[in-house]
C-alpha positions in Angstrom: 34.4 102.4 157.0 35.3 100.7 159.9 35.3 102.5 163.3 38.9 102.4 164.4 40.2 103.8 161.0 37.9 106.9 160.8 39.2 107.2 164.6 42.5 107.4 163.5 42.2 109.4 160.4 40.5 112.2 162.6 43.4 112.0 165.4 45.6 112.3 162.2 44.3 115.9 161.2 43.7 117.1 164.3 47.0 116.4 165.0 48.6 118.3 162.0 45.9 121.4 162.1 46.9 121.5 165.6 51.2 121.7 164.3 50.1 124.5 161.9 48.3 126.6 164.4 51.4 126.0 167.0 54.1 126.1 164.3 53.1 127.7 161.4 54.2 130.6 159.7 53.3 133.9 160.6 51.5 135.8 157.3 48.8 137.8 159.1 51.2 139.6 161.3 52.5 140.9 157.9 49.8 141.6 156.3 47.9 143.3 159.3 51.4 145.8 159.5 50.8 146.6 155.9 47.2 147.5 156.4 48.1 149.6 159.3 51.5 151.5 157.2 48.8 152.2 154.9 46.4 153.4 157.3 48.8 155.7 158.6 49.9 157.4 155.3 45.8 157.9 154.6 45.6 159.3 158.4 48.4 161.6 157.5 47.5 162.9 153.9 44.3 163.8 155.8 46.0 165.9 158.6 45.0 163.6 161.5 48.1 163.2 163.9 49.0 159.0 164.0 51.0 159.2 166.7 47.8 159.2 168.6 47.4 155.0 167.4 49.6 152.3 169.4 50.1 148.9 168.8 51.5 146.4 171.5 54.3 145.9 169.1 55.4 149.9 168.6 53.7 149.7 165.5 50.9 152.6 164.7 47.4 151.5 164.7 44.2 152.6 164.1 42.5 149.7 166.0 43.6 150.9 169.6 43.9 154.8 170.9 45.3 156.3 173.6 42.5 156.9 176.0 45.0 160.1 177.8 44.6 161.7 173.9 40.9 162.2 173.5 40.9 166.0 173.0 43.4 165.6 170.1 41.4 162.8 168.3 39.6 163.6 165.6 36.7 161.8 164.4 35.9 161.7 160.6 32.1 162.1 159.6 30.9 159.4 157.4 29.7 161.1 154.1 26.5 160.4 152.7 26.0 158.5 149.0 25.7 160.2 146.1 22.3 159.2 144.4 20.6 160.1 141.7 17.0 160.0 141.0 17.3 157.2 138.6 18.8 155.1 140.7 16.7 155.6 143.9 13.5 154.5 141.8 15.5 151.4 140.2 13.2 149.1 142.3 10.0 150.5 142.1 7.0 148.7 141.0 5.4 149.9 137.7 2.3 149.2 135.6 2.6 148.9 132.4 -0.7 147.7 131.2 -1.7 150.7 129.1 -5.3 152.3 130.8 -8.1 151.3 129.2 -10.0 153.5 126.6 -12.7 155.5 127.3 -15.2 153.9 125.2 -18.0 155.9 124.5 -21.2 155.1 126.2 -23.4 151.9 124.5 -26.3 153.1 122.4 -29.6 152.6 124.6 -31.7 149.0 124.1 -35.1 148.5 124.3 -36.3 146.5 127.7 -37.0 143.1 127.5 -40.5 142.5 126.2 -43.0 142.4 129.2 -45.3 140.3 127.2 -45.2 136.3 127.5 -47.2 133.9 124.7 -50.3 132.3 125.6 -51.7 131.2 122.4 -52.6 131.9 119.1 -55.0 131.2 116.4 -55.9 132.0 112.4 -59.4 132.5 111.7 -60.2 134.2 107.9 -56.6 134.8 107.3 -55.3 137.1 109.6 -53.7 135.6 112.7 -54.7 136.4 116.2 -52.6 135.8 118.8 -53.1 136.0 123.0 -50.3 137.7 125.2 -50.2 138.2 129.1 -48.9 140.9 130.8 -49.0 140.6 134.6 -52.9 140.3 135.0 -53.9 141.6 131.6 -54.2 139.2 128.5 -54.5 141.0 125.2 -55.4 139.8 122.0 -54.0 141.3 119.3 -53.5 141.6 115.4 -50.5 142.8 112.9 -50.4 146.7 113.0 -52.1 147.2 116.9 -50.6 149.1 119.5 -50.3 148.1 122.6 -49.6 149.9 126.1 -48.7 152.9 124.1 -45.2 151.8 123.1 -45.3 148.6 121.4 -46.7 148.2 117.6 -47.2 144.6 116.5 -45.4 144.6 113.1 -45.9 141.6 111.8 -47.1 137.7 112.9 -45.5 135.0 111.0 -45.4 131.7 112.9 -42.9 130.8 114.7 -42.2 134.5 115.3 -43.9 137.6 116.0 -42.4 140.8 115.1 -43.0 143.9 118.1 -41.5 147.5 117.6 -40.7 149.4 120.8 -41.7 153.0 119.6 -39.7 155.1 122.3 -35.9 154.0 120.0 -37.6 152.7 117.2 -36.0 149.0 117.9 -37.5 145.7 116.3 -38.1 142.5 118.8 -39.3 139.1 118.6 -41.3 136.7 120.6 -41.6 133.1 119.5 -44.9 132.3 119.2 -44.6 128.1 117.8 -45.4 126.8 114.6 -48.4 127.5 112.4 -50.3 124.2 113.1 
């Protein structure tokens, strides 16, 4: 769009909104007298005197009081809202993931075994096998005890079967192949 036209399309409305504002009808006067007739009947029903309201037309009107009047004005207290519990807690945050159960407590385990593989060897049948324990090494046979606690049940290569006496609980060690 060229420059002169939008020029003169703007000069155009601001022309005629400028004729409606000078010109035009009149509708809020009405409309503002009708609010403040009704105004009047509520200040009225309610006992408050509305001669007390002027208006620069004659009109009554809440909007503007006569300052010489004070000591007859009466001021109306704003009443509170009516709320019930329901509503007050409309907004509040809930949870409702259900709690979790109170399992009961998991049976007791045996500790890990405190014995690592060093070897092993078969010599007349019966399988021997070597263990280390911090600075001990043991050497020990199907059906020994060891430490007081542990019973060697059974060596079949690649395991080793150990029974921890305090909760009678079975545990393996790997011990490799039978070569």
């Amino acid at each position: 769009m060229q420059p002169k036209v939008r020029w003169t399309i703007l000069l155009t409305l601001l022309t005629l909104s400028a004729g409606l504002v000078l010109f035009g009808d009149e509708p809020r006067s009405e409309k503002l007298n009708s609010i403040v007739d009704s105004t009047t009947s509520v200040a009225e029903k309610r006992g408050i005197d509305a001669s007390n309201f002027k208006q620069s037309n004659g009109r009554s009107s809440p909007l503007q009081t006569n300052p010489t009047d004070k000591d007859q004005q009466e001021i109306l207290a704003i009443r509170p809202r009516i709320s019930d519990a329901e509503t007050a807690e409309a907004f509040i945050a809930r949870n409702w993931t259900l709690p979790p159960l109170s399992l009961p407590p998991p049976p007791p385990t045996a500790p890990p075994l405190p014995f690592s593989f060093l070897g092993k060897k078969f010599e007349d049948g019966i399988w021997e096998v070597f263990l280390g324990e911090q600075d001990n090494t043991y050497v020990v046979k199907e059906h020994d005890v060891l430490n007081q606690h542990y019973i060697i049940e059974a060596i079949h290569p690649p395991t080793m079967t150990i029974t921890y006496t305090p909760l009678q609980q079975q545990q393996t060690l790997a011990i490799g192949d039978a070569q």
